[in-house]
N, C-alpha and C positions, 0 to 999 in steps of 0.2 A: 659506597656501592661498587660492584663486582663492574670488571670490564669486561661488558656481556662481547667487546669488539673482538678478544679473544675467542672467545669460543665462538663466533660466528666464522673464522677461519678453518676451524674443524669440522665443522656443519658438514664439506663435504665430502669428512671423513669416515663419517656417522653413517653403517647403512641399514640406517631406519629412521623414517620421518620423525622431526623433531622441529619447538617451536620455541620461544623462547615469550612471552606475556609479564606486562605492570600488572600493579594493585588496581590500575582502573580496569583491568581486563580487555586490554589491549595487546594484538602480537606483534612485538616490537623488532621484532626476526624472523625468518623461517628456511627449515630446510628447502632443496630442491624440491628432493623426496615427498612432500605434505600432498603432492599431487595423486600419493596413494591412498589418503585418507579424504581428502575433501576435492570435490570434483569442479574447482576455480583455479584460474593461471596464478592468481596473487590472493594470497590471505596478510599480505603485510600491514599493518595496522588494522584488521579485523578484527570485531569486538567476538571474542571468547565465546560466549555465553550465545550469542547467536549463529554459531559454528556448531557448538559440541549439546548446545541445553544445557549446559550445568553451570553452576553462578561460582563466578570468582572466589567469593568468600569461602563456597565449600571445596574450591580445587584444596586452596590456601589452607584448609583445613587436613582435608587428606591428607597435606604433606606434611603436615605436623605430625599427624598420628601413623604414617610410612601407612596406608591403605592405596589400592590401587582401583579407582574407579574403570568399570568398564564402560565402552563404547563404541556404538553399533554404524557405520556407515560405510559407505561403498559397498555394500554389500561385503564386509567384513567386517569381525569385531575385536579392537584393538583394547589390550590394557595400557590405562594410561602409569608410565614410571614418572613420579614426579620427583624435581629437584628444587627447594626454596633454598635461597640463598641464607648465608647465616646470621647476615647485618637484622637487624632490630628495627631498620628505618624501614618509615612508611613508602618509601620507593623501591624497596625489594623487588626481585624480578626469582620469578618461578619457571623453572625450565620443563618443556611434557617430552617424555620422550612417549610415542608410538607402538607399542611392540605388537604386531599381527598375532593372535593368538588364535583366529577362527578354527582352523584346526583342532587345538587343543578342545574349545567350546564346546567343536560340532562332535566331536567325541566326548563329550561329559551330557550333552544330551542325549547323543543313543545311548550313551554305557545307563543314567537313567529311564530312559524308557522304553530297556529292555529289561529295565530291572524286574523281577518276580513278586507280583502282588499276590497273595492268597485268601479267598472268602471261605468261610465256612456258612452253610445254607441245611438248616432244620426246619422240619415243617412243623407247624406249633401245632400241641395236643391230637398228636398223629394218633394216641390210641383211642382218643374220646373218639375222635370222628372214624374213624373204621370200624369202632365198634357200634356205631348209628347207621350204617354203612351195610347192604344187605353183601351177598358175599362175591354175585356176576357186579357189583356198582363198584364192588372196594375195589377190584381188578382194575376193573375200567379208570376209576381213581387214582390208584399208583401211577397208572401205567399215564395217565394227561400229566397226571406233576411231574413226572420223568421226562416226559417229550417237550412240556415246559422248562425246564430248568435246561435243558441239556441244546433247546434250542436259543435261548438264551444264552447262554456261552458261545454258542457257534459264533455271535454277531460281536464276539470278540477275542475271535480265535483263542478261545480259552480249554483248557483241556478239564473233561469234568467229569468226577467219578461220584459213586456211590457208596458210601462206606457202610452202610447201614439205610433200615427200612426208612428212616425220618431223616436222614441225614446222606449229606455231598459235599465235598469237596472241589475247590474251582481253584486254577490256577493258572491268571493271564498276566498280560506282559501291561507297564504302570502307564506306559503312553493310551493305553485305552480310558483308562479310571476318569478323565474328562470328560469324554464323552457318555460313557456309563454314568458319572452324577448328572450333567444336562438331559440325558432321559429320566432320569430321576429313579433310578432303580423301578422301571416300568415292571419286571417279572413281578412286583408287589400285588399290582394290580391285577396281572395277566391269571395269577395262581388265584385269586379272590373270588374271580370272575368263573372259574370255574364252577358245575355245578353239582351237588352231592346231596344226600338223604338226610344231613348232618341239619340242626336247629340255626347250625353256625357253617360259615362258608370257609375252603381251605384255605390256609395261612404260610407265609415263609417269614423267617426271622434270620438276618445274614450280618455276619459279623468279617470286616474286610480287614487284612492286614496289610498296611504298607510302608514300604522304607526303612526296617528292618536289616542291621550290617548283616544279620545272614540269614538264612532261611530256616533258623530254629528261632529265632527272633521276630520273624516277620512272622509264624505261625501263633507265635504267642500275641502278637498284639491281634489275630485274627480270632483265636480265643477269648481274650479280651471284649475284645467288639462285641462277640457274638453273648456271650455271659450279658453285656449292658444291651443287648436287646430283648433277651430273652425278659433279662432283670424290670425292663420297663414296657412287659405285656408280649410284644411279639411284634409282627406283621409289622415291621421295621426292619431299616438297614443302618450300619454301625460303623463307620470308619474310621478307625485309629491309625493315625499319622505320629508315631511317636507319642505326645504330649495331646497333640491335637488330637480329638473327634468332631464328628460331623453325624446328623441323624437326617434323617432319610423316611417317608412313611409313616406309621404306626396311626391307621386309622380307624381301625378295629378299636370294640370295647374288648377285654380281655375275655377271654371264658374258661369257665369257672372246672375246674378240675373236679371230678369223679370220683376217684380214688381217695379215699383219708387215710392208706396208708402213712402218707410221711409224716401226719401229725404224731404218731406211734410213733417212727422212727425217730422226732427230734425230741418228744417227749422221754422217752430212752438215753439219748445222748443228755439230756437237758438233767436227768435225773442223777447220771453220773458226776455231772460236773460239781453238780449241787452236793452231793455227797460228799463232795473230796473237799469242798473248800471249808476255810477256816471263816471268811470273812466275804458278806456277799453284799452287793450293791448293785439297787436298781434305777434305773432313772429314764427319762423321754426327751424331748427334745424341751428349747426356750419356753417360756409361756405354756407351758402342758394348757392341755385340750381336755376334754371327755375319755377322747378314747387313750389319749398315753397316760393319763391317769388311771383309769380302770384296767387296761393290762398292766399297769404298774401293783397294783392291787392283788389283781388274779396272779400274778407271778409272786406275791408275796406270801401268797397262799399255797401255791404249788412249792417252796423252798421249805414251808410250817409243815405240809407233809412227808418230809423227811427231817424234821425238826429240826430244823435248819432255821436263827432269827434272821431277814434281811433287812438291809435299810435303805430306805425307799429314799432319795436324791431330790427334794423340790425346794426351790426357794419361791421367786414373783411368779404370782397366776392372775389370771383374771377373774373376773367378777363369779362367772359363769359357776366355775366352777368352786367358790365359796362355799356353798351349803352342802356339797358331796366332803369336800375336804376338812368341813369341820364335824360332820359323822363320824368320819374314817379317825381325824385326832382325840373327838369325846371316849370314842370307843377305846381308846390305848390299848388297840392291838397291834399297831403299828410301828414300826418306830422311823421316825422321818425326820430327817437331820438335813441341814445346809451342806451346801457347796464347801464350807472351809471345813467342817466336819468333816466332811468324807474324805476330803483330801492327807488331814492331819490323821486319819483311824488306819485309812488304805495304806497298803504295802503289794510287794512283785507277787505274792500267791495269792490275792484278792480276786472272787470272782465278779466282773464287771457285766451287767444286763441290762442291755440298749433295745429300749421298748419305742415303736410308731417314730423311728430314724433309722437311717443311719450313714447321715450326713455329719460327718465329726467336728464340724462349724456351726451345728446348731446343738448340740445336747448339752442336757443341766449342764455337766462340768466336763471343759475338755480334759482337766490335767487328769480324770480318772483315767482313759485311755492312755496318757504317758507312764503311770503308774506301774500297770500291771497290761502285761498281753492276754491274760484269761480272760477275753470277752465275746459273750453271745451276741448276738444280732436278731432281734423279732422285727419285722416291719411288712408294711403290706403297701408300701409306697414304691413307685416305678423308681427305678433303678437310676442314678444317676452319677456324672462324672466324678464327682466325691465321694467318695466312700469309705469306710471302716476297713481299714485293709486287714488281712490274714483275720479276721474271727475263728474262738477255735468251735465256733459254730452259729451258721447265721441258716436263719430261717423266712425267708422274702418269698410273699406269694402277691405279686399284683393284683389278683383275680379277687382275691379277699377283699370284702366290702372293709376292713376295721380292721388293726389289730388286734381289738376285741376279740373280734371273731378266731382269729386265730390260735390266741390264751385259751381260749373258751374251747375250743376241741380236745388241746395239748390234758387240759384239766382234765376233759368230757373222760378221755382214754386212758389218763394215769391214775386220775381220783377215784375211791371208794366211792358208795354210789350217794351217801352223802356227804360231803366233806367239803364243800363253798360257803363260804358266811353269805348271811339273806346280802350285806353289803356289800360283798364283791359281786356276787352275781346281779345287783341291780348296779354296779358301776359298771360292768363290765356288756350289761345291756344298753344302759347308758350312751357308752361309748358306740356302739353297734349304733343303734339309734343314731346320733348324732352324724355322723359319715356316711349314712346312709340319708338322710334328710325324713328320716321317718318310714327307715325301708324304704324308699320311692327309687333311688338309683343305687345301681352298683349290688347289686340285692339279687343274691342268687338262692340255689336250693338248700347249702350247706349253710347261708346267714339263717333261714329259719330254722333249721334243726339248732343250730349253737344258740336260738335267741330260745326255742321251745326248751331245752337243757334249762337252759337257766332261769327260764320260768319256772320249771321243776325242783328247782336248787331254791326257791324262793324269792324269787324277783319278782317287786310289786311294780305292776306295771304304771300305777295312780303315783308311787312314788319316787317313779325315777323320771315322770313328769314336772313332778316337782322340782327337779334335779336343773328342769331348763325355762322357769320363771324369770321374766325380768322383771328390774323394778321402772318405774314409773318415766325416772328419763330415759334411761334406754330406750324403751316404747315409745316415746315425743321423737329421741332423732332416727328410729327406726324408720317413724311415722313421715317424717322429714325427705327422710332419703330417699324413697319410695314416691313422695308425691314431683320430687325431682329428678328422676329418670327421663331422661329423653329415648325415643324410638324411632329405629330407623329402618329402611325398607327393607336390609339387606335381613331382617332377622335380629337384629342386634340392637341390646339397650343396655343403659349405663347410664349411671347415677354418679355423682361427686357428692361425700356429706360434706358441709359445710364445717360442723362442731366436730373438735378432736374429742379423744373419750380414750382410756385407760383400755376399755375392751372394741377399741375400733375394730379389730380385726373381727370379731364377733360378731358385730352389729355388721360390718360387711358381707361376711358369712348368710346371714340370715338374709340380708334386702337381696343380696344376687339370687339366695333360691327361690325367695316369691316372687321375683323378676318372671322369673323363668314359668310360672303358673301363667304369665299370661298370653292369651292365644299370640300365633305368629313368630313369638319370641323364640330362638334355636340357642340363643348364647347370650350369656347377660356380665357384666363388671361394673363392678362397684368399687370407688376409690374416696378412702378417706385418710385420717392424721390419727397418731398415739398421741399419748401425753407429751413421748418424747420428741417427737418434731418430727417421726418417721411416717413415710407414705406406704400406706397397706391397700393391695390389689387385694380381691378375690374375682374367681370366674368360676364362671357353670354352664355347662353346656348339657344339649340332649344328647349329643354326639355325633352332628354333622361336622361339628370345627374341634378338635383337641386342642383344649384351652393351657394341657401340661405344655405345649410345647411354646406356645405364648408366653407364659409365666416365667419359662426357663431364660426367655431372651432379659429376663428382671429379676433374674439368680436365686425364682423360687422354683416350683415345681407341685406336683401333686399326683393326678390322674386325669385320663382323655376327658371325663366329664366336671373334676372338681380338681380345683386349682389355686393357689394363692403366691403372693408376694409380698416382700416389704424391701423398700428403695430407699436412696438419699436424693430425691429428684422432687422439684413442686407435685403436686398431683394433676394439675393442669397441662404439666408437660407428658406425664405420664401417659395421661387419657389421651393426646396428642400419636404420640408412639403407639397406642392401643389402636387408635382407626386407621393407625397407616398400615400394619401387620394385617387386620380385618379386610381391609381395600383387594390386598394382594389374595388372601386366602379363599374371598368370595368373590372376586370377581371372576 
């Protein structure tokens, strides 16, 4: 052991408090000076840990790895320099030296929270509602969201312009940004609130950047933000912290766009790409559904009209969709190949098309993405932190009831006036159907024109009924799950199935929408087991409560009305974590 006696003669040569502590965490010395750090005449033999709060073992650690713990007292804040001696024995003695750093500190929190956060603030479907909008109301309208948004900054000494008729720019200092999320991004409400001739009431969608080394940087993740609110409906706010985001709002059902311009314009682009490739590949996400299977379909159809063969990416499905999928392979129009197929055919000029995702952790095959960068993006799912990055074309419309739906245009505008097999267009109805619960939610004007198309195209309506027959067990734990719902006052019921089942998520699917038929009910979850041991959420609401943003806290996601998940957690606990979220949202 060192002779700490030594250096206790320098002690008062040292001018900065310093202390000298054992492995029991004890100070077995101490400068004069400690008088600047701890406000007692004697800290000699004082246990450590009830001085400073931090436990012996992790000082002893720090100085192992040269880390400099901070520490806040006397009203200053000192970094501690540690010294451990070099012996091996368990009586080692650790020297702290003190060093006043408050200055430096108090200067790295103004230099932060002066630093420049910037939001970008769109008002969602600024032409649908001006054009609802008589033309003394439209004025009157500009002119309250201007005096809103602009009074709203003021309450954060934010400087805030107008770059355009739907669009502003904000730009305040990041010591505010705490307080702006404890109101909760309130301008959400305040613009909502306003009143207008529109079927729908006005909207803001705001995308925040912060932290950012410089201000081309901090713009971009303010772009960023704003793209993933736009991306998941609107009437949200978006803050990107680097790495981090945070959501904010989005309590609106989305609405539904006017314009079928951009199904032309992607159908255009979508037409090109299909030309030029040698080698095309289509796929959906795990476990394909209805609807990523019938856009998988209709895109296979729109690739045949440029005689273009595609191959369609499925391996495990469920039950459901059995009897659509053994049409689609009798008929050998198709060609539908596995995940190692596709992988061993694909090469870098491969055209890649991600149908009803595009989340790149859940579709058929991720290596195709590694593959080749030539890939498309269809989806009609709210926009989330994951994403298919650089597509050399993505097409995401939240508002869309289905993917379906959205094939079903692209086709509607590029195709001769007959050119759908009777079988795509009853999959692709199908699918419509199915995300819509029978049309009943999510169902706007453009779902019946794309579902009347393809009534036209030949889709039998008796036969895409067929399409979603169960057989006889299913109906028992359907039957099951249903008579085991419990109801609660807040609006809310939930069911646990007992029996796991290959098509749980299915069977979950269906008990939460008939949940939802009974009076009183606003939001329903159903939680049951796969074969494989995994817990599957579904949720449905009428749209008092946005079940996506629920589902998201269990790394699924969906839409404000229709939602799901799958965990590695009992189901028990899950439903647990489910009333406590509910508790706070309704209360």
């Amino acid at each position: 052991m060192a002779d700490y006696g030594l250096e206790k003669r320098f002690f008062s040569f040292i001018p900065m408090p310093v202390c000298i502590i054992n492995r029991q965490g004890k100070v077995v010395e101490a400068s004069s000076r400690m008088g600047e750090v701890f406000l007692y005449d004697r800290i000699k033999d004082a246990d450590i840990f009830a001085l400073t709060g931090i436990k012996v073992g992790d000082l002893y650690a720090a100085a192992e790895k040269e880390e400099h713990p901070l520490l806040s007292r006397n009203e200053k804040i000192f970094k501690l320099m540690l010294n451990k001696e070099d012996s091996t024995d368990e009586n080692s003695l650790l020297t702290i030296l003190f060093n006043d750093v408050s200055g430096l500190e108090d200067l790295k929190e103004r230099y932060n929270n002066e630093k420049s956060c910037i939001a970008k603030i769109q008002v969602d479907n600024y032409d649908e509602l001006t054009n609802s909008t008589s033309t003394n109301m439209r004025i009157a309208l500009s002119g309250e969201i201007d005096k809103k948004i602009h009074g709203w900054g003021a309450k954060y000494n934010a400087a805030v312009n107008r770059i355009r008729n739907n669009m502003y720019v904000m730009v305040f200092e990041q010591q505010y940004l705490e307080k702006l999320i404890q109101n909760k991004f309130d301008i959400l409400d305040d613009v909502r609130a306003i009143e207008s001739d529109a079927d729908f009431p006005p909207s803001l969608s705001i995308g925040v950047g912060v932290g950012g080394r410089t201000p081309v940087q901090t713009e971009a993740y303010a772009d960023a933000a704003l793209d993933l609110a736009l991306g998941r409906g609107g009437d949200q706010a978006v803050i990107k912290r680097n790495i981090k985001i945070e959501y904010f709002g989005g309590k609106l059902q989305t609405v539904e766009k006017s314009n079928k311009g951009k199904s032309r314009i992607v159908g255009h682009a979508l037409k090109q790409l299909v030309e030029q490739a040698k080698k095309i590949f289509i796929m959906g996400h795990q476990n394909p559904d209805m609807d990523s299977f019938g856009a998988a379909l209709g895109i296979a159809r729109f690739c045949e009209l440029y005689d273009k063969k595609a191959s369609i990416v499925i391996e495990d499905f469920n039950e459901t969709l059995q009897t659509i999928y053994n049409h689609a392979k009798e008929s050998e129009l198709y060609q539908m190949i596995s995940n190692e197929k596709a992988v061993a055919q694909a090469d870098s000029d491969s055209l890649v098309i991600v149908v009803d995702t595009h989340r790149p952790s859940i579709v058929q095959c991720r290596q195709l993405l590694e593959i080749t960068d030539k890939i498309v993006v269809i989806d009609h799912h709210r926009k989330t932190e994951e994403f298919i990055e650089n597509p050399v074309l993505a097409y995401m419309e939240s508002y869309a009831s289905s993917t379906s739906e959205l094939v079903a245009e692209i086709l509607q505008y590029m195709a001769s006036k007959k050119s759908v097999m009777k079988l795509e267009a009853e999959a692709l109805l199908a699918g419509m159907t199915m995300d819509t619960n029978g049309f009943a939610v999510k169902t706007g004007v453009r779902t019946f024109e794309a579902a009347a198309w393809l009534r036209r195209q030949g889709a039998d309506t008796t036969e895409v009924k067929r399409f979603f027959q169960r057989d006889q067990v299913t109906f028992r734990i359907n039957s099951k799950a249903l008579a085991a719902a419990k109801f609660y006052e807040n609006g809310m019921a939930m069911s646990i199935c007992d029996e796991a089942h290959a098509d749980e998520q299915v069977i979950c699917a269906q008990v939460a929408d008939q949940l939802l038929t009974i009076k009183g009910i606003r939001v329903s979850f159903v939680i049951g087991a796969n074969l494989e041991g995994k817990t599957v959420i579904s949720a449905r609401s009428l749209g008092a409560v946005n079940v996506q943003v629920i589902m998201e806290k269990f790394n699924g996601g969906g839409h404000l009305t229709t939602a799901a998940a799958q965990v590695d957690m009992p189901k028990e606990e899950a439903a647990e974590k489910i009333m406590k979220m509910m508790e706070e949202i309704l209360q």
